[in-house]
C-alpha positions, -999 to 999 in steps of 0.1 A, spaced: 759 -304 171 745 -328 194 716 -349 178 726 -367 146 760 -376 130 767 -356 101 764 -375 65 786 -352 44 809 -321 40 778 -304 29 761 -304 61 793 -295 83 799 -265 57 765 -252 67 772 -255 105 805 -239 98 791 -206 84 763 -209 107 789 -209 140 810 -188 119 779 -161 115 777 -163 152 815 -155 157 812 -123 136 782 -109 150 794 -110 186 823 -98 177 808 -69 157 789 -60 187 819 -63 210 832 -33 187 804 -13 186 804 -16 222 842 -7 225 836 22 202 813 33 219 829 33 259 856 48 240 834 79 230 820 85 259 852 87 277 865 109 255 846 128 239 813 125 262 832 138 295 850 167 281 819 178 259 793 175 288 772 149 268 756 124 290 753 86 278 731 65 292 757 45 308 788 47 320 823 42 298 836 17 323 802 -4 318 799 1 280 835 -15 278 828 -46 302 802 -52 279 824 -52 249 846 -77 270 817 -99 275 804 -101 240 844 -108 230 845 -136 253 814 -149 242 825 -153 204 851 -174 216 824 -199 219 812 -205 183 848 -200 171 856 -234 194 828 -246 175 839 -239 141 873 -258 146 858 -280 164 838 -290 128 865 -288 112 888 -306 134 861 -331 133 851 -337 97 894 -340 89 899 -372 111 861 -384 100 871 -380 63 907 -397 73 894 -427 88 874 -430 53 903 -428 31 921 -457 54 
């Protein structure tokens, strides 16, 4: 967002889905993450299957990657948030 102002609603839409795109993938991975922790505590230990990790670390990376889409979700209402009063001051 830094660089250049934005001209129109056109070019904040596609920073939106782009930030937005962001938000879901980490988020996705957070869950795979999660599902997997979750499988190899219970299903790993009691079955003998060896991960190559342990569950505890598998789920402190699903933390991580959740905390991390918090980022690009800031960002999206941040655009939004932005482009509202931008398009306010206009109509004034």
């Amino acid at each position: 967002m830094g660089g250049k102002p934005y001209k129109d609603w056109e070019e904040v839409k596609k920073d939106i889905v782009k930030w937005r795109s962001i938000n879901i993938i980490c988020l996705v991975i957070a869950v795979l993450f999660l599902i997997i922790g979750v499988a190899a505590e219970t299903i790993g230990k009691p079955l003998g299957i060896s991960f190559s990790m342990e569950p505890t670390s598998y789920l402190i990376i699903a933390i991580l990657f959740a905390v991390v889409s918090i980022t690009p979700h800031i960002q999206v209402v941040a655009l939004k948030s932005w482009y509202g009063v931008e398009s306010e001051r206009k109509n004034k």
